[in-house]
C-alpha positions, 0 to 999 in steps of 0.5 A, spaced: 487 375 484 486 378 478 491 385 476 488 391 474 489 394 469 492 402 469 487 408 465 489 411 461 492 418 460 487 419 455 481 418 460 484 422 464 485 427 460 478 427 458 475 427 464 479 433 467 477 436 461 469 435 462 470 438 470 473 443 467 467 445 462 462 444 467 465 449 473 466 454 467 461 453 464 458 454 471 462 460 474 459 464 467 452 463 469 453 466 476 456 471 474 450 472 469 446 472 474 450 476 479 453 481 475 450 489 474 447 491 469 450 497 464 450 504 467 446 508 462 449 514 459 446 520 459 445 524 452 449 529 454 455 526 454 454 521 447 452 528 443 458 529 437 463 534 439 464 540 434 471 539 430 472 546 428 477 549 432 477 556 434 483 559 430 482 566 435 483 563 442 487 558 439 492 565 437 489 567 445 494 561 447 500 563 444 501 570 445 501 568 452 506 562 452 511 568 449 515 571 455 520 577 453 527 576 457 524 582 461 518 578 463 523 573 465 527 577 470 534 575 473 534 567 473 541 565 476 541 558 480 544 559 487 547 553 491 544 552 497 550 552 503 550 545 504 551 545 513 558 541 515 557 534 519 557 535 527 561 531 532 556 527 537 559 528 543 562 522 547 557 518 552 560 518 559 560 513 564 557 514 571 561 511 576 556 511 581 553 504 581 545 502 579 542 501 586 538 493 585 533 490 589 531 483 589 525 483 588 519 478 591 518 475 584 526 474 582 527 471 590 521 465 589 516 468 593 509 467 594 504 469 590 500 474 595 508 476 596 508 479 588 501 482 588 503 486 594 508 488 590 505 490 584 500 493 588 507 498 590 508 499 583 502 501 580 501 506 586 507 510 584 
């Protein structure tokens, strides 16, 4: 019998690392072919913007956003009334015994027995 000789971590690594270029490379071909085609943007939207800003709307702007206190009114903060927890009021206990009635299925009775039964219940 002869001993086989074990591989080395060397190999190994060399083989899982050509499986590893091969799915890759793969994957990125399928992807190629499966993949959408950029969308085209119309000219509308790549056109240059206009860098200057006009100064007349911008002053517009920071005339309205000035309040005077007389715009802004009476600001006080009123708390609102927090409501007090309420008691729940106690279960009481009926001492009128729950009435119980065997029925076909917990007395072993037979199955035409329990389908009768379930015939009564459904009707109600």
């Amino acid at each position: 019998m002869s001993k086989r000789e074990k591989t080395p971590p060397v190999v190994i690594f060399a083989i899982l690392s050509v499986i590893t270029v091969f799915v890759w490379v793969g994957f990125e071909t399928y992807r190629a072919f499966t993949k959408d085609p950029t969308p085209t943007v119309p000219l509308e939207v790549t056109r240059a913007l206009d860098p200057t800003l006009d100064e007349e709307q911008l002053a517009d702007v920071v005339r309205r956003i000035n309040l005077t206190e007389d715009e802004i009114g009476d600001t006080t903060l009123v708390q609102p009334e927090t409501p007090e927890p309420t008691e729940t009021p106690a279960l009481t206990q009926t001492e009128e015994p729950v009435e119980t009635t065997e029925t076909a299925l917990e007395s072993g009775g037979d199955e035409q027995a329990i389908l009768e039964e379930l015939d009564q219940l459904l009707e109600e």
